[in-house]
C-alpha positions in Angstrom: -19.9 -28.9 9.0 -19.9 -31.6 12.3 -20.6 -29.6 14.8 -17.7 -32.0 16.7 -15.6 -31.7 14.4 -16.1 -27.7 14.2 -15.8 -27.3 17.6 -12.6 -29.5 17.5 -10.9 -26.8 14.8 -11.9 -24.1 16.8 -9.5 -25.3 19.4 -6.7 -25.8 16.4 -6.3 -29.5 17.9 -6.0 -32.4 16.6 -8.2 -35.7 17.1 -5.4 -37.2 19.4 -5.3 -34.3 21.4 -9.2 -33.3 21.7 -9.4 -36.7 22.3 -6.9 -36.7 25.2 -7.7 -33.2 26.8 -11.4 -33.9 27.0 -11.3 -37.9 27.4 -13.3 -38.7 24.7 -12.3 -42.0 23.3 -10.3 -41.6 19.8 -13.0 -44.0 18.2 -16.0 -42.1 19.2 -14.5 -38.9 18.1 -13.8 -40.1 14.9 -17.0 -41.6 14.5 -19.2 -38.4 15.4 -16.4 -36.6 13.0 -17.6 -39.2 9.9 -21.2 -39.4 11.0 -20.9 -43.1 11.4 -22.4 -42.3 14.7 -24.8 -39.3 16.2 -22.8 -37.4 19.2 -25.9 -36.5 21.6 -27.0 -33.3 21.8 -26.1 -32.9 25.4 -22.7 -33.5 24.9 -22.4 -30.8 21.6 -23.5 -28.6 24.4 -21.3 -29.7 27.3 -18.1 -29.3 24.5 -19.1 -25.9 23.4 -19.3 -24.4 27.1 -15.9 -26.2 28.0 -14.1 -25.5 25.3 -15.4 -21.8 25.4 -14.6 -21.7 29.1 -11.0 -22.9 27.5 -10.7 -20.4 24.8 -11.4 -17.4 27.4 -8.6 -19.2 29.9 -6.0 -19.3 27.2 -6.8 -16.1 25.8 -6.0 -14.6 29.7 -3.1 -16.6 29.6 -1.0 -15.1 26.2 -1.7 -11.8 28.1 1.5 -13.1 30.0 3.1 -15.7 27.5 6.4 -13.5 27.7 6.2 -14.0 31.5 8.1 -17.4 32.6 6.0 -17.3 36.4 2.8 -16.5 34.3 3.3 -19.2 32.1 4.3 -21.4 35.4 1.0 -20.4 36.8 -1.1 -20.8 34.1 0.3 -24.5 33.5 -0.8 -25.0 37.4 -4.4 -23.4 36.7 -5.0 -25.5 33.8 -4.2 -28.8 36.1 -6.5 -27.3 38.8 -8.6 -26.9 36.2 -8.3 -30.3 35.2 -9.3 -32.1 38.8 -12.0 -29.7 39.7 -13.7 -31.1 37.0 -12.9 -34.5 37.7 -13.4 -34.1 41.5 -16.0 -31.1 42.0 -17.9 -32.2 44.9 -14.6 -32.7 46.7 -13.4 -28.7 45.3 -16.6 -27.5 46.5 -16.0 -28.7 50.0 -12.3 -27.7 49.8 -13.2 -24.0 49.3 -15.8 -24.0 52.3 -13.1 -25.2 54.2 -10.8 -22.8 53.4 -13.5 -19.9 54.5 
């Protein structure tokens, strides 16, 4: 099987929504999906460690799904989740200046 398209499933998501979550363009998904195009290596590997990383955050989170101030705080994680990884230089200095 794609090894996109495997790591895609894994998440139970659909192309839309990989596609959205991990701002990959719908096109490029699809193609890597059909093999019209090769998805670098690089990136295989950059998917597998996010999507992990993912997988072990949602996991912690259904620990409290029950919880309506766990599931408030878990939807706040994910977004701070979401802009260290668009901003990290700006997170690191952040947490130095919290120190």
């Amino acid at each position: 099987m794609n090894a996109i398209k495997e790591i895609r499933e894994s998440m139970g998501m659909s192309r839309a929504e990989f596609s959205r979550v991990y701002n990959i363009p719908i096109r490029t998904l699809e193609d890597w999906e059909a093999g019209r195009r090769k998805c670098p290596e690089y990136v295989v590997s950059l998917l597998r460690r996010v999507t992990n990383e993912d997988i072990d955050n949602t996991k912690a989170f259904k620990l409290y799904a029950n919880n309506e101030l766990m599931k408030e705080l878990g939807a706040c994680y994910r977004e701070l989740l979401k802009v260290m990884r668009e901003y990290p230089k700006v997170c690191v200095n952040l947490q130095t200046d919290v120190r």
